[in-house]
C-alpha positions as CSV (number, residue, x, y, z in Angstrom):
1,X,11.8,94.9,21.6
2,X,14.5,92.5,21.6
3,X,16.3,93.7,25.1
4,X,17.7,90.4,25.9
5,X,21.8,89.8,25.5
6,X,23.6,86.8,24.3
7,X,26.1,85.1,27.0
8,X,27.8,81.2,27.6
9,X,27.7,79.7,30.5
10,X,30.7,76.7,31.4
11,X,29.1,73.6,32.5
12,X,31.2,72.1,35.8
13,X,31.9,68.9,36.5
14,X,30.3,69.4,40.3
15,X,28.4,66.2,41.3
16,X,25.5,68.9,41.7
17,X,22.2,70.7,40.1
18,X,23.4,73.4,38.3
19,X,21.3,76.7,37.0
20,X,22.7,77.1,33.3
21,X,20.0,79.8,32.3
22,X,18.4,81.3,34.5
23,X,15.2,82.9,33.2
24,X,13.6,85.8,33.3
25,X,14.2,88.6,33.7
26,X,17.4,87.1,31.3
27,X,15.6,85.2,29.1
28,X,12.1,85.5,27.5
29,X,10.9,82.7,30.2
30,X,13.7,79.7,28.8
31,X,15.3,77.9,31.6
32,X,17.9,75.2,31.8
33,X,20.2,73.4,34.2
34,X,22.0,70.3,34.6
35,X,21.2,67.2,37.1
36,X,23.1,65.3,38.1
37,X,21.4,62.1,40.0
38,X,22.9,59.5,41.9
39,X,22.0,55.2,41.4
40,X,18.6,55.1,42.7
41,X,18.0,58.5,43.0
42,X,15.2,60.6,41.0
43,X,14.6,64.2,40.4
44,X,11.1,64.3,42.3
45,X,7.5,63.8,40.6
46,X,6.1,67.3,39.1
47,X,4.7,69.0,36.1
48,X,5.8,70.9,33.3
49,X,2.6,73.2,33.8
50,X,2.7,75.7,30.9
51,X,5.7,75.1,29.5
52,X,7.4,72.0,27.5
53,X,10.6,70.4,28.6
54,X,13.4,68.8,26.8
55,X,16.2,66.7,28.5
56,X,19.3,66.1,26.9
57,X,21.0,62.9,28.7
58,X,25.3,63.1,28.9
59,X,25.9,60.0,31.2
60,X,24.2,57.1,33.1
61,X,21.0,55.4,32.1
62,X,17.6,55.5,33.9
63,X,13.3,55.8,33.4
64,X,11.9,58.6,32.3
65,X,7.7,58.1,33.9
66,X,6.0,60.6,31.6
67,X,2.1,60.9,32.3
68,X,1.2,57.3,32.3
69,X,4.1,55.8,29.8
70,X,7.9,54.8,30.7
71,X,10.6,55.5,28.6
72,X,14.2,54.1,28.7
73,X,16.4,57.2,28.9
74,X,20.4,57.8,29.1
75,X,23.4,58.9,27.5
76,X,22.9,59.9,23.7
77,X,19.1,60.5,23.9
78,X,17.1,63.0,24.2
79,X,13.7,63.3,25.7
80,X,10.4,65.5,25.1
81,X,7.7,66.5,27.4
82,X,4.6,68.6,26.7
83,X,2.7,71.0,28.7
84,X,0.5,70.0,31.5
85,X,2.6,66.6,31.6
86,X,3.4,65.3,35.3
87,X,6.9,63.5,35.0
88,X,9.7,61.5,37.2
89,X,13.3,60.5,36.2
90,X,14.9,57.9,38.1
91,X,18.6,56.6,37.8
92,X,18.0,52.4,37.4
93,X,22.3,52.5,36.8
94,X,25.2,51.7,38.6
95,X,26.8,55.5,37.6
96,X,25.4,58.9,38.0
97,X,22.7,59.9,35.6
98,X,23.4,63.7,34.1
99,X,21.5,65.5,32.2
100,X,20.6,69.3,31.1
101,X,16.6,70.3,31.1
102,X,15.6,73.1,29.1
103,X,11.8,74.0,29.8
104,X,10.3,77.1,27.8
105,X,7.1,78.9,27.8
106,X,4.1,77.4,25.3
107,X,2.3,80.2,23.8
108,X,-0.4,79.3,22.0
Protein backbone atom coordinates (compact mmCIF):
# COMPACT_ATOMS: atom_id res chain seq x y z
CA UNK A 1 0.00 0.00 0.00
CA UNK A 2 2.62 2.26 1.08
CA UNK A 3 4.44 2.83 -2.51
CA UNK A 4 5.67 6.16 -1.75
CA UNK A 5 9.79 6.60 -1.10
CA UNK A 6 11.50 8.79 1.46
CA UNK A 7 13.90 11.62 -0.22
CA UNK A 8 15.54 15.39 1.16
CA UNK A 9 15.40 18.02 -0.82
CA UNK A 10 18.22 21.20 -0.14
CA UNK A 11 16.50 24.45 0.26
CA UNK A 12 18.56 27.32 -2.01
CA UNK A 13 19.17 30.55 -1.12
CA UNK A 14 17.63 31.78 -4.76
CA UNK A 15 15.54 35.03 -4.17
CA UNK A 16 12.79 32.77 -5.77
CA UNK A 17 9.55 30.25 -5.24
CA UNK A 18 10.85 27.13 -4.89
CA UNK A 19 8.86 23.50 -5.22
CA UNK A 20 10.24 21.47 -2.13
CA UNK A 21 7.67 18.57 -2.44
CA UNK A 22 6.07 18.20 -5.17
CA UNK A 23 2.89 16.08 -4.79
CA UNK A 24 1.42 13.53 -6.25
CA UNK A 25 2.08 11.21 -7.82
CA UNK A 26 5.27 11.57 -5.02
CA UNK A 27 3.42 12.16 -2.16
CA UNK A 28 -0.03 11.04 -0.91
CA UNK A 29 -1.33 14.75 -2.06
CA UNK A 30 1.33 16.86 0.57
CA UNK A 31 2.93 19.74 -1.03
CA UNK A 32 5.42 22.36 0.05
CA UNK A 33 7.60 25.09 -1.27
CA UNK A 34 9.34 28.08 -0.16
CA UNK A 35 8.39 32.01 -0.99
CA UNK A 36 10.24 34.21 -0.95
CA UNK A 37 8.48 37.81 -1.16
CA UNK A 38 9.86 41.04 -1.63
CA UNK A 39 8.86 44.67 0.71
CA UNK A 40 5.47 45.24 -0.37
CA UNK A 41 4.98 42.32 -2.25
CA UNK A 42 2.24 39.45 -1.42
CA UNK A 43 1.69 35.95 -2.59
CA UNK A 44 -1.73 36.65 -4.33
CA UNK A 45 -5.42 36.23 -2.63
CA UNK A 46 -6.71 32.43 -2.94
CA UNK A 47 -8.02 29.42 -1.04
CA UNK A 48 -6.81 26.56 0.53
CA UNK A 49 -9.97 24.63 -1.01
CA UNK A 50 -9.75 21.05 0.47
CA UNK A 51 -6.75 21.04 2.03
CA UNK A 52 -5.15 22.87 5.23
CA UNK A 53 -2.01 24.98 5.00
CA UNK A 54 0.76 25.64 7.36
CA UNK A 55 3.49 28.31 6.86
CA UNK A 56 6.60 28.21 8.53
CA UNK A 57 8.10 31.98 8.49
CA UNK A 58 12.41 31.97 8.21
CA UNK A 59 12.95 35.79 7.69
CA UNK A 60 11.17 39.22 7.28
CA UNK A 61 7.95 40.16 8.86
CA UNK A 62 4.50 40.76 7.24
CA UNK A 63 0.21 40.17 7.44
CA UNK A 64 -1.10 37.18 7.18
CA UNK A 65 -5.28 38.17 5.92
CA UNK A 66 -6.89 34.88 6.82
CA UNK A 67 -10.86 34.83 6.04
CA UNK A 68 -11.84 38.00 7.62
CA UNK A 69 -8.93 38.29 10.57
CA UNK A 70 -5.16 39.71 10.29
CA UNK A 71 -2.45 38.13 11.81
CA UNK A 72 1.03 39.56 12.50
CA UNK A 73 3.40 36.92 10.88
CA UNK A 74 7.38 36.64 10.51
CA UNK A 75 10.44 35.04 11.43
CA UNK A 76 10.02 32.32 14.28
CA UNK A 77 6.15 31.79 13.79
CA UNK A 78 4.26 29.67 12.36
CA UNK A 79 0.86 29.97 10.90
CA UNK A 80 -2.37 27.68 10.41
CA UNK A 81 -5.05 27.71 7.82
CA UNK A 82 -8.02 25.51 7.47
CA UNK A 83 -9.91 24.26 4.54
CA UNK A 84 -12.19 26.30 2.52
CA UNK A 85 -10.19 29.44 3.97
CA UNK A 86 -9.39 32.34 1.39
CA UNK A 87 -6.01 33.88 2.51
CA UNK A 88 -3.21 36.79 1.47
CA UNK A 89 0.33 37.31 2.85
CA UNK A 90 1.87 40.51 2.37
CA UNK A 91 5.53 41.66 3.25
CA UNK A 92 4.80 45.20 5.57
CA UNK A 93 9.12 44.93 6.11
CA UNK A 94 11.96 46.54 4.87
CA UNK A 95 13.72 42.78 4.01
CA UNK A 96 12.37 39.88 2.05
CA UNK A 97 9.74 37.80 3.70
CA UNK A 98 10.59 33.79 3.33
CA UNK A 99 8.68 31.21 4.14
CA UNK A 100 7.95 27.37 3.44
CA UNK A 101 3.95 26.37 2.94
CA UNK A 102 3.02 22.89 3.37
CA UNK A 103 -0.74 22.26 2.32
CA UNK A 104 -2.14 18.59 2.63
CA UNK A 105 -5.30 16.88 1.80
CA UNK A 106 -8.24 17.00 4.64
CA UNK A 107 -9.99 13.78 4.62
CA UNK A 108 -12.73 13.67 6.63
Amino acid sequence: MNDKKAFVTAINDKKEYQRLIPGAPTTFGMKSGRVYLQPGADCGTHSTEDKEEQLVFLQGQGTAQIGTEKFEVGAGKICYIPPQTEHNILNTGNEPLVYIFCVAPVRV
